[in-house]
C-alpha positions in Angstrom: -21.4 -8.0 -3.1 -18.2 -8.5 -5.3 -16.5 -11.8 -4.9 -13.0 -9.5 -4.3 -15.0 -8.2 -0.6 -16.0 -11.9 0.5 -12.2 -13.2 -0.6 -10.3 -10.7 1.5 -11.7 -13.0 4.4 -11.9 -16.6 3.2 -9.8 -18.7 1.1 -11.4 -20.6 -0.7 -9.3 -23.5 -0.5 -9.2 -23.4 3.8 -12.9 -23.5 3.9 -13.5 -26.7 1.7 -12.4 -28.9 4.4 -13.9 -32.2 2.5 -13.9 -33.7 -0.8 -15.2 -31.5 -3.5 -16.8 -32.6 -6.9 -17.1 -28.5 -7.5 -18.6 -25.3 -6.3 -21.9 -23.7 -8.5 -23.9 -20.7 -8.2 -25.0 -17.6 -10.4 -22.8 -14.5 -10.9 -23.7 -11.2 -12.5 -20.6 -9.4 -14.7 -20.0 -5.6 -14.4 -23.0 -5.0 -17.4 -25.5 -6.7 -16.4 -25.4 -10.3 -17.8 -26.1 -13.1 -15.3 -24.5 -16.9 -15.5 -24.9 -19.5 -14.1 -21.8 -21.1 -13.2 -19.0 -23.4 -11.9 -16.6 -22.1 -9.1 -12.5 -23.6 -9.4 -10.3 -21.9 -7.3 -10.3 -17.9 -8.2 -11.8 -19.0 -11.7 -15.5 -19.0 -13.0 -16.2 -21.1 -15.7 -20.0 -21.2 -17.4 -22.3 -24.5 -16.1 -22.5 -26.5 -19.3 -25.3 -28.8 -19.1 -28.3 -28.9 -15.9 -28.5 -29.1 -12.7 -29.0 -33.0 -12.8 -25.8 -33.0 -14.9 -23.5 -29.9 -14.3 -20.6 -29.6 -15.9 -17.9 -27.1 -16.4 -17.5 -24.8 -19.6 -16.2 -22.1 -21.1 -13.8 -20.0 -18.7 -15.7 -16.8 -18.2 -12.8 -14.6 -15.9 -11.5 -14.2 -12.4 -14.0 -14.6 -9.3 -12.9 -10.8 -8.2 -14.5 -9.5 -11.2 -18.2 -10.7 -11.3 -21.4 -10.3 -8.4 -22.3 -13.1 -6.0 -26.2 -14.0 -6.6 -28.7 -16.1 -4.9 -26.9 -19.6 -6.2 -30.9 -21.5 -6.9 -33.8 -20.5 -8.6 -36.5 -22.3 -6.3 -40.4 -23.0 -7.4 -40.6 -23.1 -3.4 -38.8 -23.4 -0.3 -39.8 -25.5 2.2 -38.2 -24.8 6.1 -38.6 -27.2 8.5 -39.5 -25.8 12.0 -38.2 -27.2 15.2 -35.6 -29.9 13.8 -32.3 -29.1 16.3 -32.9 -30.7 20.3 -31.0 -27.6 21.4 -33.5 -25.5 20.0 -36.6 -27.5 21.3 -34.1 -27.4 25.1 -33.9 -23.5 24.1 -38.2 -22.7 23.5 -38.9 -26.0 26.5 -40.7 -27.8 23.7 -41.2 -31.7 23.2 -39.6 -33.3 20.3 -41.9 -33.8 17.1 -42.9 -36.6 16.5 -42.5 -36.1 12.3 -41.0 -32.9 11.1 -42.8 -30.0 11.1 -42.6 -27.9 7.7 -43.9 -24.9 6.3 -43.4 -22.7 2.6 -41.6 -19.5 2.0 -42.6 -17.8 -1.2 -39.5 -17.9 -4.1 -40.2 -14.0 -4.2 -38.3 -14.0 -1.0 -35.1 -15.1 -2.1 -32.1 -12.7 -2.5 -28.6 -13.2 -2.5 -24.6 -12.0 -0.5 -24.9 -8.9 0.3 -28.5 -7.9 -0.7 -29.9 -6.2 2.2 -33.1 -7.8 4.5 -35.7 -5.0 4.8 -37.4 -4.8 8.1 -40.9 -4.8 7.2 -43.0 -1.9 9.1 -45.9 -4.9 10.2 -43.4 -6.0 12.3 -41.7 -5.1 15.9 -39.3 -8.1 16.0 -37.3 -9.6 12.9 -34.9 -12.8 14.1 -32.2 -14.5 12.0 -31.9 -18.1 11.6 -28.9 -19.8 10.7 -30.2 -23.1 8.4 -28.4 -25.7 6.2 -30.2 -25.7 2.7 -30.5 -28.6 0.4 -30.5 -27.9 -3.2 -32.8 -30.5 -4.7 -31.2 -32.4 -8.4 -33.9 -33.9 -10.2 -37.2 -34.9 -9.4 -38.4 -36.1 -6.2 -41.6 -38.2 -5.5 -42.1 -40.9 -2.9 -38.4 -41.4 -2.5 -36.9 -43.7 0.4 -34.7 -42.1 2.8 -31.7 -44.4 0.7 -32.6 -42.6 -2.6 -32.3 -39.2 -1.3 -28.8 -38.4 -2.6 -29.2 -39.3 -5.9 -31.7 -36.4 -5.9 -29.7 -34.2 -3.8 -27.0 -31.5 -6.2 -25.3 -30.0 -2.9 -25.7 -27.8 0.1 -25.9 -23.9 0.5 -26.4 -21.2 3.4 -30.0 -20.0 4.2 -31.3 -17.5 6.8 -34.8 -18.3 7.4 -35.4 -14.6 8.8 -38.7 -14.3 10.6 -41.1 -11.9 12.0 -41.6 -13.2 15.4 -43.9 -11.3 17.0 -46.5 -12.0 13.8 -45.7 -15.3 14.3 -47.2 -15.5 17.4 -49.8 -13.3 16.8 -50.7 -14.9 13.9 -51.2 -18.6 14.7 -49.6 -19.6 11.4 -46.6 -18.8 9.6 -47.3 -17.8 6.3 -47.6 -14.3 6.8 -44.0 -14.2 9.5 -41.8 -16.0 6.6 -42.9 -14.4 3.3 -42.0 -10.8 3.3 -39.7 -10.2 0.3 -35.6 -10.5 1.1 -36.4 -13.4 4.2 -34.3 -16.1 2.7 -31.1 -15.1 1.9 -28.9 -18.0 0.1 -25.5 -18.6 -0.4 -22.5 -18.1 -1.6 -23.1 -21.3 -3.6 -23.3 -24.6 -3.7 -20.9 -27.2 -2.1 -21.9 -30.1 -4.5 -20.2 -33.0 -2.4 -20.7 -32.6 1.6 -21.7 -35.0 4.3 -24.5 -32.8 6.3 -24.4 -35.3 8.9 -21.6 -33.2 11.2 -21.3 -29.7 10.6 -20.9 -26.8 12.5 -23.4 -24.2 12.1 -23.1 -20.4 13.3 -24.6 -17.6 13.3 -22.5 -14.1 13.8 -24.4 -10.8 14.2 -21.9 -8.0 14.0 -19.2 -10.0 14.1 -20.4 -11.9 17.5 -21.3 -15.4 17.5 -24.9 -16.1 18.5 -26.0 -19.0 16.9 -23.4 -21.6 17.3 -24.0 -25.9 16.6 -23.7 -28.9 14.7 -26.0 -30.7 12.3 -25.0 -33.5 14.5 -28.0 -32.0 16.5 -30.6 -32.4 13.8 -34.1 -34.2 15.0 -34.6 -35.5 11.6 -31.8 -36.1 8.6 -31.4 -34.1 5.5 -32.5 -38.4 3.8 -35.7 -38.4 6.4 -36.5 -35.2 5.3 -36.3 -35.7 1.9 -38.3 -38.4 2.1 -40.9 -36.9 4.6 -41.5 -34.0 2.1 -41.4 -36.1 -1.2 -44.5 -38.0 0.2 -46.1 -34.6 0.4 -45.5 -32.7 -2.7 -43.0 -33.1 -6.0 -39.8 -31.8 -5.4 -38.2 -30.0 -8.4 -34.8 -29.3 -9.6 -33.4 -26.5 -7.7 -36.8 -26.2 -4.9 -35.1 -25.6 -1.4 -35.0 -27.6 2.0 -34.2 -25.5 4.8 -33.7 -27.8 8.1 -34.4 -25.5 10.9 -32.3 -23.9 12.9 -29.9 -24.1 16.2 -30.4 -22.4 19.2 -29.4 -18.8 19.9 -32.0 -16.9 17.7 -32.2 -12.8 18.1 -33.8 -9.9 16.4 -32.1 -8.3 13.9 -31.9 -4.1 13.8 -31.3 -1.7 11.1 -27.9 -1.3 10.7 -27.2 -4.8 11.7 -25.2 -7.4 9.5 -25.8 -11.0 10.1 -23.5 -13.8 8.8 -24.4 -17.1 8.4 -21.2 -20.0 8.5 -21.4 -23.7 7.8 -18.4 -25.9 8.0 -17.6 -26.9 4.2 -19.4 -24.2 2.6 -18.3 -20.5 3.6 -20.2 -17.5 4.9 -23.6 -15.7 3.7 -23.6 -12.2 5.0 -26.3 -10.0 4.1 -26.8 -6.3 6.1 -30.1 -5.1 7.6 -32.5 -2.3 6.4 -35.3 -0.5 6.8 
């Protein structure tokens, strides 16, 4: 997708509803080249420096003329299951005790617009609208306090699942790895408070997903945390926090949109 397609319906400016230190991704131009990059208004401007120090450079043209990619480059993903109370109300399940995670393979990652292939394995695919943490710099034994310092922003994520593997399975591996099952974008909103804001979920255009992080089980610093005291955390790994209530199956021909308060839209169609 071509930034000119997701501009015609937001402006950039009316989405950021809270203070922004700036907006980064990665962009492809019009022969191939990919950058990674800093977002200013209509303007993309090349990421001088890392991600534990991002700076803008050099002015590389107008948003209009350059590809929206996957904005993160994750050595793994890790999605925490059952972390909103309206979805435990929605499946009648207790509240965890301590979050409940799982991996999804970085070969699954695409981007806006890339299409998510309906694997033949499966009879039911579901979308689910997540708020993804982009990790900063190393994280190992952190405190629920240190987690910001280790946090570079916020993006959209899908955790698309095969459902009915799920179930038959026993385990999830196999239900959240097929290639194209975590879309990711548009970017990343670098300075957002996650503790308030409103999640959706719009297939076709209809809103089916529709909360608040307000409703999360466990906060994006307890998760941090939780999983640092599991395994290293890396710059640019992915935390998905689970999803709302309202999840579906998705159907070829289908496009699903996934909104967060602060960030903008990720809208990717559906293929077999």
């Amino acid at each position: 997708m071509y930034f000119s397609a997701l501009l015609d319906k937001i402006s950039l400016p009316r989405i950021q509803t809270l203070k922004r230190l700036m907006k980064l991704g990665k962009v492809q131009d019009k022969k191939g080249k990919i950058f990674q990059v800093v977002f200013v208004k209509d303007e993309v401007f090349e990421l001088s420096g890392d991600l534990s120090e991002p700076k803008k450079g050099a002015l590389l043209g107008k948003i209009k003329d350059f590809k929206l990619l996957a904005p993160a480059s994750p050595t793994k993903i890790v999605a925490v299951g059952l972390n909103y109370r309206d979805h435990a109300e929605e499946l009648n399940m207790p509240i965890p005790k301590e979050p409940i995670i799982f991996l999804k393979p970085p070969s699954a990652v695409i981007g806006p617009g890339e299409p998510i292939i309906l694997p033949p394995q499966s009879k039911r695919v579901d979308y689910e609208a997540e708020l993804a943490v982009v990790i900063k710099k190393q994280a190992k034994n952190i405190k629920p306090e240190q987690a910001k310092e280790h946090i570079l922003g916020y993006t959209c994520f899908n955790d698309v699942t095969a459902r009915d593997l799920q179930a038959k399975d026993g385990q999830w591996t196999r239900a959240k790895s097929f290639d194209t099952f975590a879309p990711m974008g548009p970017w990343i909103e670098t300075e957002l408070d996650p503790s308030d804001l409103k999640i959706q979920a719009l297939l076709n255009g209809k809103v089916v997903q529709n909360s608040t992080t307000a409703n999360l089980i466990f906060s994006v610093p307890q998760l941090l945390s939780f999983i640092s005291k599991i395994m290293t955390l890396k710059p640019g790994d992915i935390i998905a926090t689970g999803t709302p209530s309202g999840i579906g199956p998705l159907a070829p021909g289908d496009e699903i949109t996934i909104r967060i308060q602060g960030i903008g839209e990720l809208k990717n169609p559906v293929r077999i």
